[in-house]
N, C-alpha and C positions, 0 to 999 in steps of 0.2 A: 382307411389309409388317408384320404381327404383330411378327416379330422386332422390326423396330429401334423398333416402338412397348414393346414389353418391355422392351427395353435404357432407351430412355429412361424409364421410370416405374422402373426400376431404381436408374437414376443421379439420380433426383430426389429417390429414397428416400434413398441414399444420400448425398448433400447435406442433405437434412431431420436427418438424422440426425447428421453433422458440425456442423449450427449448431444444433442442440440441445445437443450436449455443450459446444459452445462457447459458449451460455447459460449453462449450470450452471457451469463454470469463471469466468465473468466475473462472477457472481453471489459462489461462495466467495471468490473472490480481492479482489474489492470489498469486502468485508463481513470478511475478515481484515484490508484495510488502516485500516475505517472502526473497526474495535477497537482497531490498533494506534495509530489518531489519539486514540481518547477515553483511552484511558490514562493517554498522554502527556499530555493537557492535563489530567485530574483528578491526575495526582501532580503535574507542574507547580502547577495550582492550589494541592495542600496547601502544598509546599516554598515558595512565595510569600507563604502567608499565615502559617506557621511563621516564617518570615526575617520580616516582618513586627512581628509580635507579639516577638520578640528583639533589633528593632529600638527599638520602644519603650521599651524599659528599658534601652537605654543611658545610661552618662551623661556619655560625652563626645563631641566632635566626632569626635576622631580615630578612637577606637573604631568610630563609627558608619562612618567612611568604610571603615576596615579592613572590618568586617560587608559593607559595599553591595559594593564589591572583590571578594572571593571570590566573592560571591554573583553579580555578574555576571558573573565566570569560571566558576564551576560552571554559571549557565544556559545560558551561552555553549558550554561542552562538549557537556552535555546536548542543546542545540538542534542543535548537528552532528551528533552523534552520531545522531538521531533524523531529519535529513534525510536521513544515510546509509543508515540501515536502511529509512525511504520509498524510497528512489532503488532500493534489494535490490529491495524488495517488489513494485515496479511494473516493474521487469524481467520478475521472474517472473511478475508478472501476463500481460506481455505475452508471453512466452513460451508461458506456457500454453491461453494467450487464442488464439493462431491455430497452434495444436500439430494440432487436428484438420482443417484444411486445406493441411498438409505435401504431402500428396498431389495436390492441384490441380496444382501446378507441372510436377513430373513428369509425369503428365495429360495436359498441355496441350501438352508436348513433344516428344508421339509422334504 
């Protein structure tokens, strides 16, 4: 009777211990992608208001259209580019987010 009351306080440890680490994981991997979002938006932000203020001191139409053109092909790159490496990032988040219950399955098998 002891025994399988040890196994289970065993296995509960055991589980405690799995979603613990899988707290800490979902925590860095959180907090890497909420860095990797402010970044983005504070240099977006400068280059906005940079293209902005160069915008101003044009002095023709055309010019100004050419300036707007690049510029929303550059953000336009820039913006893929940056949902690309989110779409990386939240893989591996999720990846590593349920990495320490690999072993449930198995587990559960036998």
């Amino acid at each position: 009777m002891f025994s399988g009351m040890e196994d289970f306080q065993k296995s509960n440890k055991e589980n405690m211990d799995k979603a613990m680490a899988s707290v800490g994981v979902a925590s860095k991997g959180l907090q890497t992608i909420a860095v990797e979002t402010a970044d983005f938006s504070k240099k977006n932000f400068e280059e906005s208001a940079a293209h902005f203020e160069k915008l101003l001191g044009v002095k023709t139409l055309d010019s100004a259209v050419e300036m707007q053109s690049a510029f929303a092909k550059d953000s336009y790159e820039a913006a893929v580019g940056q949902a690309t490496k989110l779409s990386e990032l939240y893989v591996d988040f999720a990846k590593d987010l349920f990495k320490p219950f690999e072993g449930f399955v198995a587990a559960a098998k036998k």
